[in-house]
N, C-alpha and C positions, 0 to 999 in steps of 0.2 A: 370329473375328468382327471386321468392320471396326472400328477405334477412333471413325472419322468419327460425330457426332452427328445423327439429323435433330430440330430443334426450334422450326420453325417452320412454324405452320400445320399444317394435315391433309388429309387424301383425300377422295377420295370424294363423296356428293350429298348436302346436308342439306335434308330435307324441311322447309320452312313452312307450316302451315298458313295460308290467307290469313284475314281479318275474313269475305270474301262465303262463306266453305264450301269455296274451291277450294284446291290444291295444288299449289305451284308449286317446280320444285327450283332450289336455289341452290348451287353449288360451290365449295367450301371453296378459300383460297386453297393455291395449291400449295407445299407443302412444299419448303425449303434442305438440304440437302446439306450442315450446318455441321461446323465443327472449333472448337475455342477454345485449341488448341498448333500447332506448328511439326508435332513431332509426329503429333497427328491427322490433321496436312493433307498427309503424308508418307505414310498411309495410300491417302491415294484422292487422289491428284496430278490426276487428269485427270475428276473426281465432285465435287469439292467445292467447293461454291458460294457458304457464306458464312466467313469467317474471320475471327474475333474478337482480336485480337493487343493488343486493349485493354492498356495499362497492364501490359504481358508485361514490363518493362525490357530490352528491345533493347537494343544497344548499337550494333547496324547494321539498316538493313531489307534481308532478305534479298533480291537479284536472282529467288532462284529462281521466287516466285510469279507472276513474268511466263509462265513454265512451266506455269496453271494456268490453263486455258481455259474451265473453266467457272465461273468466279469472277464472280460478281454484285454481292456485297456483301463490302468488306473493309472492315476496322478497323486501324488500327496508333497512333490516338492515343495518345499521353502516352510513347510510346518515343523514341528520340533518333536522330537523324541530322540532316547539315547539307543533304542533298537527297536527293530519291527516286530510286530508279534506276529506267536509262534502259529496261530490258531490262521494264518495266509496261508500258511503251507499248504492250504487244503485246493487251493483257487489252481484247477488246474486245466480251467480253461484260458486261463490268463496268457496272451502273450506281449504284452508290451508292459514295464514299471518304470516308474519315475519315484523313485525317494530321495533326490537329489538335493541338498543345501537345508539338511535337517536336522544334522547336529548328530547323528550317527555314531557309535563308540562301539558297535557289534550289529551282526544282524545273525538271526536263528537261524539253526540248522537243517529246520521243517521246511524252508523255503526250496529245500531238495527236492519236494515233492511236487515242484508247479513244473512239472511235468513238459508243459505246451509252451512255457516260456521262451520268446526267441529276442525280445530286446528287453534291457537293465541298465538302468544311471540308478548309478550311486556316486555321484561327480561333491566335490563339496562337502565331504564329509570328515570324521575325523577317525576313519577305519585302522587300524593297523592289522587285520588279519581275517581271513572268510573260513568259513568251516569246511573241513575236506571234506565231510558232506554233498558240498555243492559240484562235485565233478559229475555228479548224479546229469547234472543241466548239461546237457549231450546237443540240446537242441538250439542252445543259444549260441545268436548267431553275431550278437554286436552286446559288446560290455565295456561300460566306461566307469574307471576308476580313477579319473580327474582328480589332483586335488585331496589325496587323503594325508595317510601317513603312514603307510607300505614301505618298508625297508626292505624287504624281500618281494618278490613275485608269488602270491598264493598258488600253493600247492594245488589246488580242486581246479584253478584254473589250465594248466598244464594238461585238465583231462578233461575239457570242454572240447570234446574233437570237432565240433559245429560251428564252433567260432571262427567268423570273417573278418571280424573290425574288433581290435583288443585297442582301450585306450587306458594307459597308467602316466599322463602327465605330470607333472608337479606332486611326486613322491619324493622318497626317499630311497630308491631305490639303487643300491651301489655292485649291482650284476645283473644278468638275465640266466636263467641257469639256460645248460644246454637241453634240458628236457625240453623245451617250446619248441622243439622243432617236431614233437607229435599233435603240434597242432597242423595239420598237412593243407589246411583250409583254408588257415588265415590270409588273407590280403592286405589288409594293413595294418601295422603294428606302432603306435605312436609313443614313445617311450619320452617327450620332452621333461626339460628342467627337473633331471633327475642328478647322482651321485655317480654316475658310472662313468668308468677309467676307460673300457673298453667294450668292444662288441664279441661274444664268445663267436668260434669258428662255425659252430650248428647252428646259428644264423643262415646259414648258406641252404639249410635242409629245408627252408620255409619258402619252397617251389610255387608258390600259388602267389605267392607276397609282388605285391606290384607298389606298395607303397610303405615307404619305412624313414621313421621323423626321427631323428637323438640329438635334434638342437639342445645348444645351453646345457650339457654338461662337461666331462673333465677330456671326453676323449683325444688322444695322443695319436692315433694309430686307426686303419679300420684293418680287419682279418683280412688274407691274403684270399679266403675261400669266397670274397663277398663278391669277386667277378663272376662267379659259374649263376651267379644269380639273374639270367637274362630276360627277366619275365617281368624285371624289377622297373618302373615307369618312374616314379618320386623319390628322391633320396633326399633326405633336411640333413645338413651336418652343420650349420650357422651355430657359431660363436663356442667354438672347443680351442684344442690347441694342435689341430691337426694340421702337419707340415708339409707332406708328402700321401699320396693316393697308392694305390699297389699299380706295380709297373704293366699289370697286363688291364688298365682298366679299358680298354676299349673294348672288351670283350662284351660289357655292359649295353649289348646292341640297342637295347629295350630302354632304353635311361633317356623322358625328352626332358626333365628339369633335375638338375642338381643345384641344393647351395650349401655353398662354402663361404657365404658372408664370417668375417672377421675370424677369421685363422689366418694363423702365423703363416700363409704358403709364401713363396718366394716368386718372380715376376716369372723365373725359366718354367717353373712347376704350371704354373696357371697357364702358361701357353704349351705346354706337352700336355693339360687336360683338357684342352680347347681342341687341341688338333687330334687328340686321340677320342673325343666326343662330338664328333663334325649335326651330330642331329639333334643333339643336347642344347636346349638353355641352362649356361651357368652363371652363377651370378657368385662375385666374389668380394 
């Protein structure tokens, strides 16, 4: 019997019944082809579709699984290597990675070629730059770069026109260029516990963005343009040194949570953004 596991999802049509009397079928999603060893997936090399290598202690990530064509979903977090190999590039059925908390110092430029890729963690690593290669990944739709050490914003990134959810936490990062506002898609953009002084004014161009995090860095100020932004739902500004908000912030119709935890604002300012925010939770 194959060792390969399937455990996700099931077959077949499940009946609903509806409220009006009628019946309507809905189809169960379709079931992975998993493994959770090297082993299992050694079984069914050219069937097996999700691979679980979570926390396996690697000590290298194997080349081979570029060799594994019907791969969808892999894991290899919390194992160690200083880059992924090149020979993945080829996995272009793949659309979900986890190389997350692996000790990371580069990753290849071949990974341009996973084609089908729509989610990536690379959280926990010790990255300081991606290959401009990768703006090839058109199709990726959520990228989290938690936790490296990015002093700049990658270049390849600015040309992921697919991406919804960009996460650069706990970087180093000391600007956003104004180029990110070709990313026309994006919805949330989470930039905490970075270097930055300020929020560039093309900020304002990221029309789709309903949630936008800059806790814990230097900010002074936010851009005047950041009110045209009405689509905007979340705004984090907790623990900067912002004094004052732009005078036309009520314009912000779209805004139900803002926080302004531990800034310097004064008792008048915080009641002019209370009453210019009547549908806002703010928290100060």
């Amino acid at each position: 019997m194959n060792k390969a596991k399937r455990i996700i999802g099931g077959t077949g049509v499940v009946m609903l019944l509806a409220l009006c009397g009628g019946c309507f079928p809905w189809r169960a999603p379709d079931r992975l082809l998993a493994a959770t060893s090297l082993d299992e997936a050694k079984a069914a090399p050219q069937e097996v579709q999700f691979l679980d290598l979570h926390g396996a202690g690697l000590k290298s990530l194997p080349a081979s699984l570029g060799e594994y064509p019907a791969l969808v979903k892999l894991s290899v977090r919390g194992n160690k290597a200083a880059t992924l190999p090149e020979q993945w590039g080829t996995l272009t059925a793949l659309k979900w990675l986890d190389a997350g908390e692996c000790g990371l110092t580069s990753v290849p430029s071949s990974m341009a070629g996973m084609s089908g890729l729509a989610t990536l963690y690379l959280s926990d690593n010790a990255l300081t730059s991606l290959p401009e290669s990768w703006s090839a990944l058109t199709g990726l739709s959520y990228l989290n770069l938690d936790r490296n050490k990015l002093a700049t914003v990658p270049r390849c990134v600015l040309g992921m026109m697919g991406l919804k959810w960009l996460r650069l936490n706990g970087n180093a990062l000391a600007e956003i260029p104004s180029e990110i506002t070709g990313l026309a898609g994006l919805q949330r953009l989470y930039v905490n516990a970075n270097k930055l002084a300020a929020l560039p004014e093309a900020v304002s161009g990221l029309t789709a963005l309903t949630d936008l995090a800059a806790a814990k860095n230097q900010l002074t100020s936010l851009p005047a343009s950041l009110t045209s932004m009405t689509g905007l739902e979340r705004l984090d500004l907790q623990y900067n040194k912002i004094k004052v908000l732009p005078q036309d912030i009520e314009k912000l119709t779209g805004l139900r949570w803002l926080n302004l935890l531990r800034n310097p604002i004064s008792d008048d300012e915080k009641a002019r953004i209370k009453a210019a925010l009547p549908e806002c939770h703010v928290i100060f």
